[in-house]
C-alpha positions in Angstrom: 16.2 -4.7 22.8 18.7 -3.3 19.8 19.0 0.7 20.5 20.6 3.6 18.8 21.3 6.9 20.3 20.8 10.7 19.2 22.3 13.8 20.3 21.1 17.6 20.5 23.4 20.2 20.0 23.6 24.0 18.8 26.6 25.9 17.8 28.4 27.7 20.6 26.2 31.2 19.4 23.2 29.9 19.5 22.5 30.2 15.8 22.2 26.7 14.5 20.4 23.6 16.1 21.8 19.6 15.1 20.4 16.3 15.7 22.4 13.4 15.3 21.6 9.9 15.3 23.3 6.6 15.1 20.6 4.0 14.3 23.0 0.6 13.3 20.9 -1.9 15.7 17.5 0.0 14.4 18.2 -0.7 10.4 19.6 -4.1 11.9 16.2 -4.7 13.4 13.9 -3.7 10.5 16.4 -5.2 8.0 15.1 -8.4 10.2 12.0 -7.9 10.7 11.0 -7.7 7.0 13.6 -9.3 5.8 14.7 -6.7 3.5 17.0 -7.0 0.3 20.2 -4.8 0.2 18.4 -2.8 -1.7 15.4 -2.2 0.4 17.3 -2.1 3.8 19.3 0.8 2.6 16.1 3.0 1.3 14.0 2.3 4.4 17.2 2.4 6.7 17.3 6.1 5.6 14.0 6.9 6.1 13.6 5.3 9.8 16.4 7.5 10.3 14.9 10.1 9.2 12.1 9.6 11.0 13.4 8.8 14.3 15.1 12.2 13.9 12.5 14.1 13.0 10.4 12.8 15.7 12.9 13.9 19.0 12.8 17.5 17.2 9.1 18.2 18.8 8.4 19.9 21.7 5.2 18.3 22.5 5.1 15.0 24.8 2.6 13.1 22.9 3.5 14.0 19.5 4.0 11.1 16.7 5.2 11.8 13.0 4.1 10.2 9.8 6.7 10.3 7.6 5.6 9.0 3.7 8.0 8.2 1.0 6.1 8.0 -2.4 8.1 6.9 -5.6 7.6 6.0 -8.8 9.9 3.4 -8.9 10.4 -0.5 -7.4 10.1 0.6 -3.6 6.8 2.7 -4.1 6.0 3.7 -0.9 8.0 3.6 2.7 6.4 4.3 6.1 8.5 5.2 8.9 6.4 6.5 12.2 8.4 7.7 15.2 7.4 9.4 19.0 9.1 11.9 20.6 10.6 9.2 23.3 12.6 7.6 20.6 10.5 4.7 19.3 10.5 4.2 15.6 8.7 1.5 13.4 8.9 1.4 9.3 7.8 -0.9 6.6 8.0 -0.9 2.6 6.1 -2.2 0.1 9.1 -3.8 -1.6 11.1 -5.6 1.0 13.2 -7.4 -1.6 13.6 -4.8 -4.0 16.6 -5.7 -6.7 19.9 -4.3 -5.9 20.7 -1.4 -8.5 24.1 1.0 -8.1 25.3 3.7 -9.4 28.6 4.2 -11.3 30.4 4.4 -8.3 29.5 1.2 -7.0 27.1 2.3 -4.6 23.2 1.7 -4.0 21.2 3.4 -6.2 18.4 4.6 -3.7 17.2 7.6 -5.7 16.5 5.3 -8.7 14.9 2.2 -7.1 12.1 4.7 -5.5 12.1 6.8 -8.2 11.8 10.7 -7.8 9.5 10.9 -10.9 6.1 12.3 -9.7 6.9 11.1 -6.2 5.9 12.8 -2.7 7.2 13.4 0.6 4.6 13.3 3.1 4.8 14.3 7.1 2.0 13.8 9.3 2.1 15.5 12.7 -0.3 14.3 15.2 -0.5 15.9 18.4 -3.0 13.8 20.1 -5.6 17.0 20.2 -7.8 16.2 17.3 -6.9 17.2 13.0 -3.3 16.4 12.7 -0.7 18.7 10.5 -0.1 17.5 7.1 2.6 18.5 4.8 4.1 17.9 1.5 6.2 18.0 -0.9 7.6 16.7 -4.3 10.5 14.2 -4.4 13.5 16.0 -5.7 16.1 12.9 -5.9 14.7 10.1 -4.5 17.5 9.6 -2.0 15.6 10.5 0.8 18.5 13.2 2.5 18.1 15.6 -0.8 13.9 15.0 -0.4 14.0 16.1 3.6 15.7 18.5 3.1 13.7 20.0 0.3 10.2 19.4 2.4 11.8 21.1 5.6 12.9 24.1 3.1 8.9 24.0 1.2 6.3 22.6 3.6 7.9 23.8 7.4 10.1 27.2 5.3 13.1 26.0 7.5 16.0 26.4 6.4 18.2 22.9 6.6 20.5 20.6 5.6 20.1 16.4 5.9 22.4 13.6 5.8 21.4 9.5 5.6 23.4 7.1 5.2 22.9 3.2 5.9 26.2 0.9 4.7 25.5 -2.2 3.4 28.3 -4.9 3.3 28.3 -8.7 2.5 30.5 -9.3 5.3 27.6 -7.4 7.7 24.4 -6.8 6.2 24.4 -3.5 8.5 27.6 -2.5 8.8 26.7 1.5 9.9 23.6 3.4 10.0 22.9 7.3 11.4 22.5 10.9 9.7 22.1 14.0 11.0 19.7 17.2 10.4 20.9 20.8 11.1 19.1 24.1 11.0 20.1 27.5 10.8 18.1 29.4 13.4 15.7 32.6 12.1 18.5 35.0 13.7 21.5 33.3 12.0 24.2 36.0 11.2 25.4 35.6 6.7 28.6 34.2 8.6 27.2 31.8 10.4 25.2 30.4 7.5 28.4 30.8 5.1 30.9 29.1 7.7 28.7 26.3 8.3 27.6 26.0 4.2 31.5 25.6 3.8 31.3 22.6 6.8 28.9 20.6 4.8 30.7 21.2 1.4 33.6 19.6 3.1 32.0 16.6 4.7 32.4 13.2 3.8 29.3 11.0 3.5 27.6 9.6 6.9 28.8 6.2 6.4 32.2 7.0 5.4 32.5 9.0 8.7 31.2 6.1 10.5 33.4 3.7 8.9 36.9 6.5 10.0 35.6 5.1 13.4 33.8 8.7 14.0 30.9 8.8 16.6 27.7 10.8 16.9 29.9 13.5 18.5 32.7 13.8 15.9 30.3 14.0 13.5 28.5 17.4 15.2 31.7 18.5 15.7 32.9 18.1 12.1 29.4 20.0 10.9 30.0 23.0 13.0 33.5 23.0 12.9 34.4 26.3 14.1 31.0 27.4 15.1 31.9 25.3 18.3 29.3 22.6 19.8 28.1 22.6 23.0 25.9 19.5 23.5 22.5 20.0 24.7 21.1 16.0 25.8 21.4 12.6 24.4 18.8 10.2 24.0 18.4 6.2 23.2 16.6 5.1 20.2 14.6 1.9 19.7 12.7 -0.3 16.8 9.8 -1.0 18.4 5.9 -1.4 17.6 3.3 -1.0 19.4 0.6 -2.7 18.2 -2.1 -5.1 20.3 -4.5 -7.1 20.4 -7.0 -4.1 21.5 -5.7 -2.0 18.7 -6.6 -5.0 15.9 -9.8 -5.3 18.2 -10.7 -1.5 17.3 -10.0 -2.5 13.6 -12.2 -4.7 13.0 -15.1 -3.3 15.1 -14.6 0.0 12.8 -15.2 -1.9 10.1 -18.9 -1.9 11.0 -21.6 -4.8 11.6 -22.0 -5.4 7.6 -18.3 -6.4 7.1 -18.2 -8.3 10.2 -21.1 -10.3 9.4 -19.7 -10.9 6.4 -16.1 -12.3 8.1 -18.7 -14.3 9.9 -20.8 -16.1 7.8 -17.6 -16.5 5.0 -14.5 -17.8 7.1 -16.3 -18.1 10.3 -13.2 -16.5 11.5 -9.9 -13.0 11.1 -6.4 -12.9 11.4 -4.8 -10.1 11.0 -1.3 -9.1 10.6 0.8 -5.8 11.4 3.0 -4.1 8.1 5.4 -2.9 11.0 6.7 -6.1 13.0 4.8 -8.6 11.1 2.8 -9.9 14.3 -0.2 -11.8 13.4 -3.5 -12.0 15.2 -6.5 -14.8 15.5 -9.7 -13.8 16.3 -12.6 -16.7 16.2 -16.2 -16.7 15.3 -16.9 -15.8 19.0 -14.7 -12.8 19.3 -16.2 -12.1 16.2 -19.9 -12.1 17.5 -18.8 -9.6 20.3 -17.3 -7.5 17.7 -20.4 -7.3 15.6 -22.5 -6.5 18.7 -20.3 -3.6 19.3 -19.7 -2.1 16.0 -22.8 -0.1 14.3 
């Protein structure tokens, strides 16, 4: 299995909290699995990353995040949904989305999911019932700006998020990671101005990782003088987990109507997951015992 790794951390006083991630092998993975254009691997490579992030920042065992990237434009809609034990999963509804850049050469993320009218969605689900849901609008497109603007509207944290996949024709993945710091509610106006000036000085994530910089340097370069003191360090991994019982539950949710439909029509289902592709038969028998279960 391909893994990635993240790292805790909080500034030597205690006033600001980082998460860092290196997820190479992950974008690698969904880049495979969905065979995603340069384009696409580099929008849902962010979000992933995002997601796998924001998932390890819960405190709660069993809780798995949502994360929803709505655009307007060619890559309309990205899920990314991660645990707190470091699993992520993704798809998009544009896997080979055309390659656009900007003036400097680089991917145009922003403008192939298009910020106009667009939402950032996060769905908490704690495994007791009515999950949390919170949005906000798309500022950029570019997925870093639009976390950091839903942490800052929907959760009122302060923080500051960085995403960065680097595409390559020589490696279709050559570097993948990001980061997400916040400034805890005690923060002193020095520690929130020292650490402001950090980020203003910071090279992008992928030109860090391409200086040969790891996970560590990286927290250390983002609280520069604030001091890090590494908290834990976890491995990250692309991985589904769908099942035959879950696709099972599917279909018997659909009810007896629509099953007796599937029935009498095709005589027989297969169904497919968006996140790894996997596809599943069921025949006309399964399908009887699904219709004498569902109401």
């Amino acid at each position: 299995m391909k893994e990635g790794k993240l790292i805790t951390a909080m500034s030597s006083n205690r006033e600001v909290r980082i998460y860092i991630a290196e997820t190479t092998e992950l974008v690698e993975s969904a880049r495979e699995t969905h065979d995603l254009s340069p384009m696409s691997t580099a929008a849902l490579g962010r979000t992933l990353t995002a997601a796998a992030i924001m998932g390890m920042m819960s405190k709660m065992d069993e809780e798995r995040i949502t994360l929803q990237i709505k655009g307007s434009g060619e890559i309309k809609l990205m899920i990314a949904i991660a645990d707190t034990h470091g699993h992520v999963k993704a798809y998009s509804s544009n896997p080979l989305a055309p390659t656009l850049t900007r003036p400097d050469g680089k991917l145009a993320v922003g403008e192939a999911v298009g910020a106009q009218g667009g939402s950032v969605i996060v769905i908490r689900d704690y495994g007791m019932g009515t999950p949390f849901i919170g949005q906000s609008e798309l500022v950029s497109g570019e997925i870093a700006e639009d976390i950091a603007h839903y942490f800052a509207k929907s959760e009122q944290q302060p923080t500051a998020v960085a995403l960065g996949v680097l595409v390559t024709k020589e490696k279709p993945v050559a570097a993948a990671g990001g980061f997400i710091v916040q400034v805890l509610p005690d923060a002193s106006d020095e520690t929130i101005d020292q650490l402001e000036i950090n980020l203003n000085g910071l090279k992008s994530v992928t030109e860090l990782f391409s200086e040969g910089l790891t996970i560590h340097d990286i927290g250390r370069r983002v609280l520069g003088d604030l001091g890090m003191d590494e908290l834990e360090q976890y491995p990250l991994s692309y991985q589904c987990d769908c099942s035959q019982e879950k696709m099972e539950s599917a279909l018997i949710s659909l009810g007896k109507e629509s099953i007796r439909e599937i029935i009498d029509e095709d005589g027989e289902a297969e169904m497919s997951c968006h996140f790894c592709n996997q596809t599943y038969h069921f025949d006309r028998e399964a399908l009887e015992r699904f219709y004498n279960r569902a109401v």
